[in-house]
C-alpha positions in Angstrom: 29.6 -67.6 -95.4 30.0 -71.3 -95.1 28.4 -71.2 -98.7 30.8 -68.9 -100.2 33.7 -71.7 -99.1 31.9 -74.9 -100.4 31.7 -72.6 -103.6 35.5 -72.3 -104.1 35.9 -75.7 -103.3 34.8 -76.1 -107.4 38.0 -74.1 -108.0 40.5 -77.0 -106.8 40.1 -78.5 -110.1 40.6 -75.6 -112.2 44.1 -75.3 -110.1 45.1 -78.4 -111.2 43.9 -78.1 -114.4 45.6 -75.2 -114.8 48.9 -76.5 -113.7 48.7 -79.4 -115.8 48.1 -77.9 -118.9 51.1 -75.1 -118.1 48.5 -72.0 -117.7 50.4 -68.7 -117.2 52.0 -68.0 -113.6 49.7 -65.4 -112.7 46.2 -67.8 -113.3 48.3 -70.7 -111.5 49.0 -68.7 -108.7 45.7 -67.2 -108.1 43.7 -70.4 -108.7 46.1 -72.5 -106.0 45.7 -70.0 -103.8 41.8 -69.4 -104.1 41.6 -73.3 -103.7 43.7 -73.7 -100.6 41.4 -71.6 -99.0 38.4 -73.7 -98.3 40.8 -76.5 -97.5 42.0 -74.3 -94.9 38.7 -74.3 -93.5 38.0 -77.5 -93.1 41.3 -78.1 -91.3 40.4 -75.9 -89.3 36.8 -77.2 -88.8 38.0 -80.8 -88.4 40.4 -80.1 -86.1 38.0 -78.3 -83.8 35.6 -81.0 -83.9 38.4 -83.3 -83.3 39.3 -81.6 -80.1 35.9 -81.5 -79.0 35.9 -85.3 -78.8 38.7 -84.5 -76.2 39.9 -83.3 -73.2 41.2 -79.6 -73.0 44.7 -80.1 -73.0 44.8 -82.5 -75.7 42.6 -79.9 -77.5 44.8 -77.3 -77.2 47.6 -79.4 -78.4 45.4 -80.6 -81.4 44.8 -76.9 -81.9 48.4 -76.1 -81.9 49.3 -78.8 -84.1 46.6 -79.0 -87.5 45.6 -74.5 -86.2 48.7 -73.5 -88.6 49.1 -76.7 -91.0 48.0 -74.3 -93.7 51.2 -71.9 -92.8 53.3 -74.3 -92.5 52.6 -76.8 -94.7 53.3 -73.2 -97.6 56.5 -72.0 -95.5 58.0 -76.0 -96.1 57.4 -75.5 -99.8 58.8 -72.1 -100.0 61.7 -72.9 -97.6 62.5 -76.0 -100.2 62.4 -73.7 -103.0 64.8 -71.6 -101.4 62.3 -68.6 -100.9 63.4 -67.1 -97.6 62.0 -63.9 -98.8 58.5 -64.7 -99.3 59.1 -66.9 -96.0 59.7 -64.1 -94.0 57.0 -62.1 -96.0 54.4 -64.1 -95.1 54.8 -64.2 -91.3 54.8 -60.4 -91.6 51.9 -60.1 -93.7 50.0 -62.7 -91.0 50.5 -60.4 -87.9 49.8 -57.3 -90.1 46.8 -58.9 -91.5 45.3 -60.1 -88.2 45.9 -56.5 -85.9 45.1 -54.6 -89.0 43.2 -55.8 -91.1 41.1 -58.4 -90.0 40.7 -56.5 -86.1 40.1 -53.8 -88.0 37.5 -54.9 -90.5 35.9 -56.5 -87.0 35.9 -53.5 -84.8 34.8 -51.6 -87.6 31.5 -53.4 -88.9 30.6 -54.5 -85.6 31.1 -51.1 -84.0 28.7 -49.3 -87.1 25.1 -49.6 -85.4 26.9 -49.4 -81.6 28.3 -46.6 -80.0 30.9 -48.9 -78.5 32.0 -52.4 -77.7 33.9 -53.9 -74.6 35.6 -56.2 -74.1 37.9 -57.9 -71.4 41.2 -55.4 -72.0 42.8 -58.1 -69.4 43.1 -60.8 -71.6 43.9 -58.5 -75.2 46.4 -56.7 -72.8 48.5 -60.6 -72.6 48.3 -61.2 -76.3 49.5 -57.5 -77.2 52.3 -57.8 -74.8 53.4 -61.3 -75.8 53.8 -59.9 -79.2 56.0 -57.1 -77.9 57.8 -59.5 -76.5 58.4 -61.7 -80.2 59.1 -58.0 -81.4 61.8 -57.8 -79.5 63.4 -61.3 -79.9 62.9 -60.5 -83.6 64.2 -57.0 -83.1 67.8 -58.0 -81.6 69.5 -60.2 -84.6 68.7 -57.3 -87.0 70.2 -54.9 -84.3 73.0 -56.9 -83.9 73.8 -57.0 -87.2 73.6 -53.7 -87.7 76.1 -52.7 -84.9 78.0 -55.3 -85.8 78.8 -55.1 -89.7 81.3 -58.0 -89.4 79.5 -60.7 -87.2 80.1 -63.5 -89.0 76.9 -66.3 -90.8 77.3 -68.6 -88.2 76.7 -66.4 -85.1 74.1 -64.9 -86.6 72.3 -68.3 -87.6 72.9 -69.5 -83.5 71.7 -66.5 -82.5 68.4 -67.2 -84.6 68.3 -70.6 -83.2 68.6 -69.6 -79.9 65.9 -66.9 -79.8 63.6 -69.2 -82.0 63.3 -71.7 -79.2 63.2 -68.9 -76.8 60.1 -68.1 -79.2 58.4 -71.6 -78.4 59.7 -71.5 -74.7 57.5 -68.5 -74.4 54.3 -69.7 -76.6 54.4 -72.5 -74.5 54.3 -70.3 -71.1 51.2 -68.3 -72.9 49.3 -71.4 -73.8 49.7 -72.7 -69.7 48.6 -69.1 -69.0 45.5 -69.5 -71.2 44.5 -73.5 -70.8 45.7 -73.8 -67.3 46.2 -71.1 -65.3 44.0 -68.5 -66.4 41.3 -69.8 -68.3 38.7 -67.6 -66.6 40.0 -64.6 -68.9 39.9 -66.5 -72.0 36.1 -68.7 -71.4 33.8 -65.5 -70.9 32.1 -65.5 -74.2 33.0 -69.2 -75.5 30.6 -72.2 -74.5 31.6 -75.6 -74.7 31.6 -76.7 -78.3 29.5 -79.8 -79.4 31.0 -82.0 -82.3 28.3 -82.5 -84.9 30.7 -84.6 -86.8 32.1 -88.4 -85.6 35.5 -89.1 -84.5 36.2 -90.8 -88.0 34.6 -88.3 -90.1 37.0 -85.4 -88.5 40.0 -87.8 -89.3 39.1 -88.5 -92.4 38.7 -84.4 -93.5 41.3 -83.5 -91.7 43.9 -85.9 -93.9 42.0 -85.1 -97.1 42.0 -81.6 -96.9 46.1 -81.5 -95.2 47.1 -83.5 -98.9 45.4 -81.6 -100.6 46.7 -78.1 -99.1 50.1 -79.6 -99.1 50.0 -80.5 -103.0 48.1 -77.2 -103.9 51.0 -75.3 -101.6 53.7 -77.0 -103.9 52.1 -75.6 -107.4 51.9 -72.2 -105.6 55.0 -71.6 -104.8 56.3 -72.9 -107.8 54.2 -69.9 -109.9 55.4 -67.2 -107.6 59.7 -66.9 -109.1 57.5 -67.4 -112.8 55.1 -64.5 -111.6 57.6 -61.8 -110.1 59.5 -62.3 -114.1 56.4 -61.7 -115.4 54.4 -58.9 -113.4 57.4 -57.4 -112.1 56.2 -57.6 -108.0 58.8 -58.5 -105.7 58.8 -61.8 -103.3 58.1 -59.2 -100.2 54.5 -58.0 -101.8 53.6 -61.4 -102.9 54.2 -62.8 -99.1 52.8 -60.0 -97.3 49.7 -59.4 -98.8 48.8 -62.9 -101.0 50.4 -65.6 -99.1 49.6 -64.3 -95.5 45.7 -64.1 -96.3 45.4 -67.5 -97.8 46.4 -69.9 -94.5 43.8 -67.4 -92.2 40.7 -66.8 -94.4 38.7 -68.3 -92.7 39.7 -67.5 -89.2 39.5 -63.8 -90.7 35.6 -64.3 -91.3 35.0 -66.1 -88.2 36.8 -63.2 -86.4 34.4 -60.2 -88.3 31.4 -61.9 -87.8 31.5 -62.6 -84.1 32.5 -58.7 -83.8 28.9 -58.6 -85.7 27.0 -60.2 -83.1 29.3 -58.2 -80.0 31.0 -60.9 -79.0 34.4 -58.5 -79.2 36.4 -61.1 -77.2 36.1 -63.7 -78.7 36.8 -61.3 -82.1 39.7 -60.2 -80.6 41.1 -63.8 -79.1 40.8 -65.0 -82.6 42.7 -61.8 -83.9 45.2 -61.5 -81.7 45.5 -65.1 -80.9 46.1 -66.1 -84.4 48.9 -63.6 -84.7 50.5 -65.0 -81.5 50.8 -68.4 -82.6 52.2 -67.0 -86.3 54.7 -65.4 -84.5 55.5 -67.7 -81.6 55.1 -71.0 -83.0 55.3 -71.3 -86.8 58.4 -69.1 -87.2 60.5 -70.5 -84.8 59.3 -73.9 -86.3 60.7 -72.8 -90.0 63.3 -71.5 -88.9 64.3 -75.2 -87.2 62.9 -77.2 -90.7 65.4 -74.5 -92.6 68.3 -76.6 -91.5 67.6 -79.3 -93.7 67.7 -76.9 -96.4 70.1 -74.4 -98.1 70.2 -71.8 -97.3 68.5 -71.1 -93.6 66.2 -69.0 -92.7 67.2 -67.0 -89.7 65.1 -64.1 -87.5 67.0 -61.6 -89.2 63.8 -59.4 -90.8 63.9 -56.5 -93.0 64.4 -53.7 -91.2 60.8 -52.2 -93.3 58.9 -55.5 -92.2 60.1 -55.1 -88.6 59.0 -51.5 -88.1 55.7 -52.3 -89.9 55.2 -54.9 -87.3 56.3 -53.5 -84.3 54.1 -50.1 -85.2 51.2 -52.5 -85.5 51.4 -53.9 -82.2 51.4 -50.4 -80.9 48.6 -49.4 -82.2 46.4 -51.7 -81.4 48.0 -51.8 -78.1 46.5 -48.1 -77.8 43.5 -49.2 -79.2 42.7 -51.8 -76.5 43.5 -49.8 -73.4 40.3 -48.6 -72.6 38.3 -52.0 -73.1 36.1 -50.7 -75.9 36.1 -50.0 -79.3 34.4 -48.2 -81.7 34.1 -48.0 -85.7 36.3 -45.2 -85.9 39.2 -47.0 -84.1 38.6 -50.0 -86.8 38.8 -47.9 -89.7 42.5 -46.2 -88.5 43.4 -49.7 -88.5 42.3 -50.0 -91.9 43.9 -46.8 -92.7 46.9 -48.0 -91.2 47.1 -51.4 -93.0 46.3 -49.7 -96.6 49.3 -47.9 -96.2 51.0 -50.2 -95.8 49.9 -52.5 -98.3 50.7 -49.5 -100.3 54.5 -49.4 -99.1 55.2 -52.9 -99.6 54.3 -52.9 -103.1 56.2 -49.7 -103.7 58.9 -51.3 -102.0 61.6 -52.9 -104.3 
């Protein structure tokens, strides 16, 4: 796998080739976004390394800090280009695409030659319940709105500010739970990592690849208005489905192939875990860098992206119940994100 990413490292120049010489929107787009990927990685890599140089708080906070560069380094961009839509998109495509899809690809291939995996149902019970929790926060502006036709901008932009640093209020309470208080649900299958690279080194790929994210980030956003003139699909399918994979490729892989080898907590702490801090810590973020734009983003969500999210958690609240899986459970949640996949681009 780690071949497949140095491979589509050689596609970073064709991006900016392509962007130089005015390619069309929909070889721009594809080409940024294929090249941000292995970039992704290695920010991710380097900042684990980094945090193995360290203690375990400062970890976590490196962790929290470069884990969701890639996601937020695209929602700036798209928030400065006044693209609220494929903002909010993307946030819904991220906790879709990690329940669904990615749990669901895991479950699913590492369940095929077992009759079931198990896992601690303690620790995926926490994560599934914190996102109820963000489903909720997220929940009430719409439902405000809704029962109250006439609430004026304002309110409804305080309200979003509240509940956003409600949003990191409670991340921060999970991330005590998980580094402090109750590490012993979280360090079963996980063995203190050794660096292999230096101090320096991690710096250095960590900057590198951050730049060149950020600068890649700014060319794709800039093809997506030129793309939805030209193929005719809307901000909402773009977001969901394009944007959300890029930032957690490689987090997807890493996820599927410890399910491979059994190791279902640590698939599902990586999952769920990755949704979690989507939810809890780069939307509420946006929402706060929004202000320096026009117009805000608030927590208001489409009501179709909210019900989509909120199903999601319930299923794969169901699914974890029992503290085991098997392949037919990941394939429903493959059934369940195809559809909608499908929905979203149907929807207009």
């Amino acid at each position: 796998m780690d071949r497949f990413f140095k491979a589509l490292l050689f596609v970073i120049p064709l991006a900016f080739a392509a962007a130089a010489v005015g390619a069309s929107p929909a070889i721009i787009f594809f080409t940024s976004a294929l090249a941000i990927v292995p970039l992704a990685k290695y920010i991710g890599e380097a900042t684990e390394e980094l945090a193995a140089h360290t203690n375990t708080a400062l970890g976590g906070l490196l962790n929290i800090t470069f884990g969701n560069a890639t996601e937020l380094i695209i929602g700036f961009f798209a928030l400065r280009a006044g693209l609220i839509d494929v903002v909010k998109a993307s946030i819904t495509g991220s906790i879709l695409g990690n329940l669904l899809l990615v749990l669901g690809t895991a479950i699913f291939f590492g369940g095929l030659k077992r009759e079931r995996q198990k896992f601690n149902s303690t620790a995926a019970k926490v994560s599934v319940s914190t996102l109820l929790l963000v489903m909720t926060i997220l929940a009430v502006p719409a439902i405000f709105i809704f029962t109250l036709p006439t609430v004026s901008p304002t309110v409804v932009e305080n309200m979003s500010l509240i509940g956003a640093g409600f949003l990191l209020l409670a991340y921060a309470g999970s991330l005590l739970f998980s580094l402090r208080t109750h590490t012993h649900l979280y360090i079963g299958e996980v063995a203190k990592y050794e660096p292999h690279w230096s101090k320096a080194k991690s710096i250095w790929i960590l900057v590198v690849a951050t730049i060149g994210v950020a600068i890649l980030s700014e060319i794709l956003v800039g093809s997506i208005e030129p793309l939805v003139t030209s193929w005719g699909w809307t901000q909402l399918f773009i977001g969901v489905i394009f944007v959300a994979i890029i930032g957690n490729a490689a987090e997807h892989t890493s996820a599927i192939t410890v399910a491979l080898r059994d190791k279902m907590d640590l698939s599902l702490q990586i999952a769920t875990g990755s949704a979690t801090q989507i939810a809890m810590f780069v939307t509420p973020v946006l929402v706060f860098v929004s202000l320096w734009y026009t117009p805000h983003m608030t927590l208001v969500f489409d009501t179709f992206e909210l019900a989509c999210m909120l199903f999601s958690v319930f299923v794969v609240n169901a699914i974890i119940e029992d503290g085991e899986s098997n392949w037919l459970e990941g394939l429903q949640l493959l059934i369940a994100y195809a559809v909608m996949a499908v929905a979203f681009f149907l929807h207009p």
